[in-house]
C-alpha positions in Angstrom: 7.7 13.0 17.8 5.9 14.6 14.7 2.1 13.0 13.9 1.6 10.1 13.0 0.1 10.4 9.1 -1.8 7.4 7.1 -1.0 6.5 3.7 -3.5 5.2 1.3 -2.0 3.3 -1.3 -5.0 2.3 -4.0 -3.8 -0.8 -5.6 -6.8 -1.4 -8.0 -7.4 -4.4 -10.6 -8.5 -7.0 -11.5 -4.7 -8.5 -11.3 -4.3 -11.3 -14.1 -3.8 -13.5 -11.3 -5.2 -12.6 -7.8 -3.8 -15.3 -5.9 -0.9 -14.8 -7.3 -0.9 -10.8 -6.5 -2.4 -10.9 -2.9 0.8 -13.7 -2.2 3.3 -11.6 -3.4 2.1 -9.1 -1.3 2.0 -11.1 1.8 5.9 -11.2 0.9 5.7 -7.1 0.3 4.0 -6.5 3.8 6.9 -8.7 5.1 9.4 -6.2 4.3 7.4 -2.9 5.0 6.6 -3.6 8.5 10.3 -3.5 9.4 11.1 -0.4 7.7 11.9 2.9 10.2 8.6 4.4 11.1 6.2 1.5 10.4 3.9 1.4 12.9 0.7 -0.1 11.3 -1.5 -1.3 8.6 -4.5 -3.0 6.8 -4.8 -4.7 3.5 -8.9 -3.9 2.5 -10.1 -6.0 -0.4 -13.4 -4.6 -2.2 -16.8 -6.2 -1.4 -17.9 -6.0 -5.6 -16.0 -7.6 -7.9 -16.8 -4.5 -10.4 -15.4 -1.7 -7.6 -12.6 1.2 -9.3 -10.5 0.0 -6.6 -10.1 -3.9 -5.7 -7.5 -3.6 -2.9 -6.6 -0.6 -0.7 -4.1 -0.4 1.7 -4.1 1.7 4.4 -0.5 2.0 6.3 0.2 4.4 9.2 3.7 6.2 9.0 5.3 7.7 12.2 6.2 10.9 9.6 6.4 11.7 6.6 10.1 12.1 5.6 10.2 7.8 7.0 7.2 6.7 4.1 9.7 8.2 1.4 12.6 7.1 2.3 11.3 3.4 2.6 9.1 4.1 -0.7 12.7 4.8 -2.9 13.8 1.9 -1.4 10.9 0.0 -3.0 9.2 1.7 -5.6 11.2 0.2 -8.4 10.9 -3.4 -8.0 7.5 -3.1 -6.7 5.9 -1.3 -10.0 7.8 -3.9 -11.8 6.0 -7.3 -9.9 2.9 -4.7 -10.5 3.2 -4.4 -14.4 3.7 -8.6 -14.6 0.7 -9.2 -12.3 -1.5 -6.6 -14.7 -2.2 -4.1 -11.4 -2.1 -0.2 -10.9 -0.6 1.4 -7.7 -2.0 5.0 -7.6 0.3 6.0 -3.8 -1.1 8.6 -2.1 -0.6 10.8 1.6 -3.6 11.5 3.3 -3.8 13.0 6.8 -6.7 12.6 9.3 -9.0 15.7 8.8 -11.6 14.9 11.2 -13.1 11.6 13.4 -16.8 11.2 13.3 
C-alpha cells in the first residue's frame, strides 16, 4: 500500500452564517468518510476570531490518486453551498516532511 498523505483543506471566513456552515459540513464529513481511501480527519476551528484562516481541515488519504477521485465527485456542489454560505476553500496536498 502506498503512504498514507494528509490533505489540508483551508476553509477560511467569516461564513455569513457560521452555524449554518459548520452544520452543513457535519452533512459533508458524512459523506467523505465513506469515500475509498478515507482513513481519517479533524475539523480545527481558529482560536481568534480575526485569524486568515477560521476553519482548517485536516483529512488523511490512503493515496493520492483516492483524494481526487472523491474530490471530482464533490468539488462542484461543494464550491456551490461555499459561495451561498460566503466561504473560501483554498484545497491543498501536503505530505509529512518531518515529526518533531
Amino acid at each position: 500500500m502506498p503512504d498514507a498523505g494528509d490533505i489540508d483543506q483551508c476553509i477560511f471566513g467569516p461564513a455569513v452564517n457560521e452555524a449554518e456552515f459548520v452544520q452543513w459540513w457535519q452533512d459533508v464529513k458524512a459523506h467523505i468518510t465513506k469515500q475509498e481511501g478515507f482513513l481519517s480527519g479533524k475539523f480545527h476551528k481558529s482560536l481568534k476570531p480575526d485569524s486568515r484562516f477560521t476553519y482548517i481541515n485536516v483529512a488523511i488519504w490512503e493515496n493520492e490518486g483516492l483524494y481526487w477521485k472523491a474530490y471530482e465527485k464533490s468539488v462542484t456542489p461543494m464550491k456551490e453551498k461555499l459561495a451561498q454560505l460566503g466561504v473560501d476553500m483554498t484545497p491543498a496536498l501536503y505530505h509529512v516532511a518531518f515529526e518533531y
